[in-house]
N, C-alpha and C positions, 0 to 999 in steps of 0.2 A: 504494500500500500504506500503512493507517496501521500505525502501532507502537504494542502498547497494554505498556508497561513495568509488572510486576506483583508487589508486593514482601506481605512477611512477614516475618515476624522466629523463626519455627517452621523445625524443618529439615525435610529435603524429605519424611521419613518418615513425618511430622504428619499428622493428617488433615486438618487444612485445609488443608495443602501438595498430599496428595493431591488433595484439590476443585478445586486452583487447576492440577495437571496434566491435572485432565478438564478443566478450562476452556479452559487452552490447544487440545488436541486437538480438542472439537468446534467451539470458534470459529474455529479457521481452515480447520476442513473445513468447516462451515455456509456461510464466507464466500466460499468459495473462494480465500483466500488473499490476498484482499485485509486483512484484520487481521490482521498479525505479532503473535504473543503473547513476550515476552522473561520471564522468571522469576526472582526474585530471594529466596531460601531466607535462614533464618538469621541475620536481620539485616544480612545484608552491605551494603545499603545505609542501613545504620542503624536506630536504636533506632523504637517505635512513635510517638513524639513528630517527631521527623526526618521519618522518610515519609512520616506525614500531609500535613507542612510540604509536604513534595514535590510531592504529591497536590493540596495546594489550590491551589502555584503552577506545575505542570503540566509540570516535571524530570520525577517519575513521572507516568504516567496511572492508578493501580490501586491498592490497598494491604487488605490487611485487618488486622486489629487490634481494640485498645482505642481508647481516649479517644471512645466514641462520643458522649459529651456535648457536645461539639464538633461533631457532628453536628445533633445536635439534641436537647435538655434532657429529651426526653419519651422518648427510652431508657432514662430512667434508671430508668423505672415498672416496665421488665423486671427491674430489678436491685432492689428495695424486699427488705430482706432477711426473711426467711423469709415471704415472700408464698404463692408458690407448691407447691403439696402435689406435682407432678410433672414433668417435660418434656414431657408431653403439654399442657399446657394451656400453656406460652410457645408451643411450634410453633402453636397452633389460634390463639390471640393475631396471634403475628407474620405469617402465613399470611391475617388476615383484611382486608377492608375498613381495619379500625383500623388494623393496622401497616402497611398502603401508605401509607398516609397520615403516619406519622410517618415514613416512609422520603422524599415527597415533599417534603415539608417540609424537609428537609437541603437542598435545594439555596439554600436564604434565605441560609445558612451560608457557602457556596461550596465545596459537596459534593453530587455525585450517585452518590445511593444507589438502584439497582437491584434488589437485593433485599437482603434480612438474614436470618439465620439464628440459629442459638444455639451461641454458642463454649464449648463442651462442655458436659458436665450440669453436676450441682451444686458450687459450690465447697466444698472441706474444707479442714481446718487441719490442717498438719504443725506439729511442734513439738520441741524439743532439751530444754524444759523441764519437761512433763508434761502429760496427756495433759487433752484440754479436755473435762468431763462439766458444768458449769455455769457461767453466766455468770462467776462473780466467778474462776475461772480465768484466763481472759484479763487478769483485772488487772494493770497494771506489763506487761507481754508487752510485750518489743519486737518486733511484728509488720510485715514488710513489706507493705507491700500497693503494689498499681499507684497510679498519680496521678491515681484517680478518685473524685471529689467523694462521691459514696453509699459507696464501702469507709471512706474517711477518717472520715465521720461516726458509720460503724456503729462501725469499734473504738473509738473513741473515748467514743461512749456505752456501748460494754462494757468501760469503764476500761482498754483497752488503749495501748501507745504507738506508734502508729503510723507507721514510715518508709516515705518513699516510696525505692524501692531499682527501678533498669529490670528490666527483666525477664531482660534478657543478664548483667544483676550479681548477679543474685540466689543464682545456688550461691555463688557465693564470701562474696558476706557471711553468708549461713548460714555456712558453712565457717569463718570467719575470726571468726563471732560476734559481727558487725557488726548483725545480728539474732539472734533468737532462732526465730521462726516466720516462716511465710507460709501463705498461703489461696490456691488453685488446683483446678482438675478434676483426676481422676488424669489424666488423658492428661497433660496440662502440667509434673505433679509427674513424671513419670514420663520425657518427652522431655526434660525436663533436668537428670535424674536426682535429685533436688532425695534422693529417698529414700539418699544417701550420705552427708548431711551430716544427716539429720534423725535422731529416734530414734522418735514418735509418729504417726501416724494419725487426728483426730478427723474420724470420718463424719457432721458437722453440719448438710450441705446447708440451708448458708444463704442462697444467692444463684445466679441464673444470671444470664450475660454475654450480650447478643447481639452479633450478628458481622456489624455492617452490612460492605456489598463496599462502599468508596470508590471513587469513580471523580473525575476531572477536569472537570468540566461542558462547560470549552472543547473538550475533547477530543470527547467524547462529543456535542456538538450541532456537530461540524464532518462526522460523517458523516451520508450521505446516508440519506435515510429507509429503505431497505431495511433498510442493515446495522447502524440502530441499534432496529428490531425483533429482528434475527440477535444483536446483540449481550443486550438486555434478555431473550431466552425463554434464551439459552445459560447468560444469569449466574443465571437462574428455576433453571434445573435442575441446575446444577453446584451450587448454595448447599442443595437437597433431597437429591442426594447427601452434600454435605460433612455436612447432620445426623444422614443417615442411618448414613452410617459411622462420626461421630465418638459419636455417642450409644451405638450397639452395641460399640463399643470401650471403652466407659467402663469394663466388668465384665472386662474383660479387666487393661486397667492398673490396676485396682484389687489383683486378684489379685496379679500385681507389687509393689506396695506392699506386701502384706499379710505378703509373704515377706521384705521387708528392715523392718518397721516393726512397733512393739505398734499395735493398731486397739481404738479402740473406738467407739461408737456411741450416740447419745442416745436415751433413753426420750422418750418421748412428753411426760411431763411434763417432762423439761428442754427440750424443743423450744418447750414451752408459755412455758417461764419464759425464754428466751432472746426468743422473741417478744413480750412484754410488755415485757423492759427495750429493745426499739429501736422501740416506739412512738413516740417522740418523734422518731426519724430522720425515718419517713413524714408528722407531722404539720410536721417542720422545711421540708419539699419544696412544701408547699402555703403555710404561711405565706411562703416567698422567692419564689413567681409560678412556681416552675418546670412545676408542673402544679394540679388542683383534686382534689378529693374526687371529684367526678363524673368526672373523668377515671381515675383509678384504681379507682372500684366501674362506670365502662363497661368496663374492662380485663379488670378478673373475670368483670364476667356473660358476656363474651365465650369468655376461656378455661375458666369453667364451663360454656359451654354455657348460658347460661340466656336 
C-alpha cells in the first residue's frame, strides 16, 4: 500500500477540500486500495509555505495551494492582473496543450504537477477603509496580500502598501488592524469569514490564481506504471470537479458578502484605467527572463480561441 499524505490549508467545507474528498474516494476505489489517501484540512499541518517545504522533501506527498511560482515562473502569466475578460478563457488556457506543458515543467523544480486548475474566480478587494472605485484609492492601503511575486508588484505599482500577512493570520490582522484590506475570491473571503472584520466589497476582478495539485516526484515515480496512470486520470478529474464547483459557488459566496459588506463594482472605464497603470507589472515579467511577449500573446490567442 503507498500512502499518499494530502494537505490544505482551507477547511474541509472548501471546495477545494471538497475536490480533495473526491480525490481520496475515487483513488482508492480506482486503485483498489493499494493508495491510502490521508487528509489534512485547515492548515493543520501548516501554513502554504511549510507544506510545500513538505511536498518537495517528501514528509507530505500532496499539497494544494499558493506559491505556484515555485513551481514554475510561467504560472505567473495566469495571474498578469487584469489580463483576462473571464474564467472561461484560464480553464480553455490551463486545459490546453500550453498548460500541460507549464505543469511538466514543474518537475525541473522538484514538483510534480498532474494537473492544475483555477483556485476560484476573480480576486476582489475587501476593505475597513473605503470602498476601491479607482486606482489612486488603493494608495497608502495597507493591503495584505499572499507572498507572491505578481500580487506584491501589482499593489505596489497601485501605490498601495503591501504586507505579506499567511493566510491562517489574516482575520486577525484585519481584526487587530495590523492591515487595513486584502484581495481574495469570495469563497476564501467568505470561508474565513474575512466579511467580520471588513466593512467594503470592491468587485475589481483583477486576477485569477491557479491551483496547481503538488505532488512529490519521489513518491509519485516509485509506483508502478499502472497506478501512476490510476493516479494522473483520478487527479485529471477531481481538479475538473474542484473548478466546477468552486467557480459555481462563487455567486453564491458573493451573495454572502453582499449581506454583511457595502459592494461596489467598476465601470468599465475604471477597469480600463486600473489596467493601464499595471502595464509596467507585465512588461516588468519579460524584462526579468520570467517569460517573453510571445509567451503571453500565445496565452491569449489560446484562451481567445484564436
Amino acid at each position: 500500500v503507498f500512502l499518499f499524505k494530502y494537505a490544505n490549508t482551507q477547511t474541509e467545507s472548501h471546495p477545494r477540500s471538497k475536490s480533495m474528498l473526491l480525490f481520496k474516494e475515487q483513488l482508492e476505489k480506482a486503485s483498489s486500495g493499494r493508495i491510502k489517501v490521508e487528509l489534512y484540512f485547515s492548515g493543520t499541518l501548516g501554513g502554504e509555505a511549510e507544506v510545500l517545504d513538505m511536498v518537495a522533501t517528501g514528509t507530505v506527498q500532496g499539497c494544494r495551494g499558493g506559491l505556484f511560482e515555485r513551481a514554475n515562473k510561467k504560472y505567473l502569466i495566469y495571474t498578469l492582473p487584469f489580463m483576462f475578460e473571464n474564467t472561461d478563457q484560464v480553464i480553455k488556457l490551463m486545459r490546453s496543450d500550453w498548460g500541460d506543458k507549464i505543469n511538466a515543467d514543474a518537475v525541473k523544480n522538484g514538483i510534480y504537477v498532474p494537473a492544475c486548475g483555477v483556485a476560484g474566480g476573480f480576486r476582489n478587494i475587501t476593505s475597513n477603509v473605503k470602498p476601491i472605485t479607482k486606482p489612486e484609492d488603493l494608495v497608502g492601503l495597507r493591503m495584505r496580500t499572499p507572498p507572491i511575486d505578481m500580487t506584491l508588484r501589482t499593489f505596489k505599482a497601485l501605490g498601495a502598501n503591501p504586507q505579506q500577512v499567511g493566510y491562517t493570520e489574516t482575520y486577525m490582522a484585519l481584526k487587530n488592524g495590523v492591515v487595513d484590506a486584502q484581495e481574495n475570491p469570495f469563497s476564501n473571503a467568505v470561508d474565513m469569514k474575512f466579511y467580520e472584520v471588513q466593512k467594503y466589497l470592491s468587485v475589481v476582478n483583477w486576477q485569477l490564481h491557479p491551483d496547481p495539485f503538488y505532488v512529490n516526484p519521489a513518491w509519485y515515480n516509485s509506483l508502478p506504471a499502472d497506478l501512476k496512470a490510476i493516479f494522473d486520470s483520478v487527479a485529471e478529474s477531481a481538479m475538473i470537479y474542484s473548478d466546477t464547483i468552486w467557480l459555481n459557488s462563487e455567486k453564491d459566496y458573493y451573495y454572502t458578502l453582499r449581506d454583511h459588506l457595502k459592494v461596489n463594482e467598476l465601470t468599465p472605464e475604471a477597469t480600463a484605467a486600473f489596467r493601464e497603470a499595471v502595464k509596467g507589472v507585465w512588461q516588468s515579467y519579460v524584462d526579468d527572463g520570467s517569460f517573453t511577449w510571445d509567451d503571453r500573446n500565445a496565452a491569449m490567442a489560446i484562451a481567445k480561441g484564436k
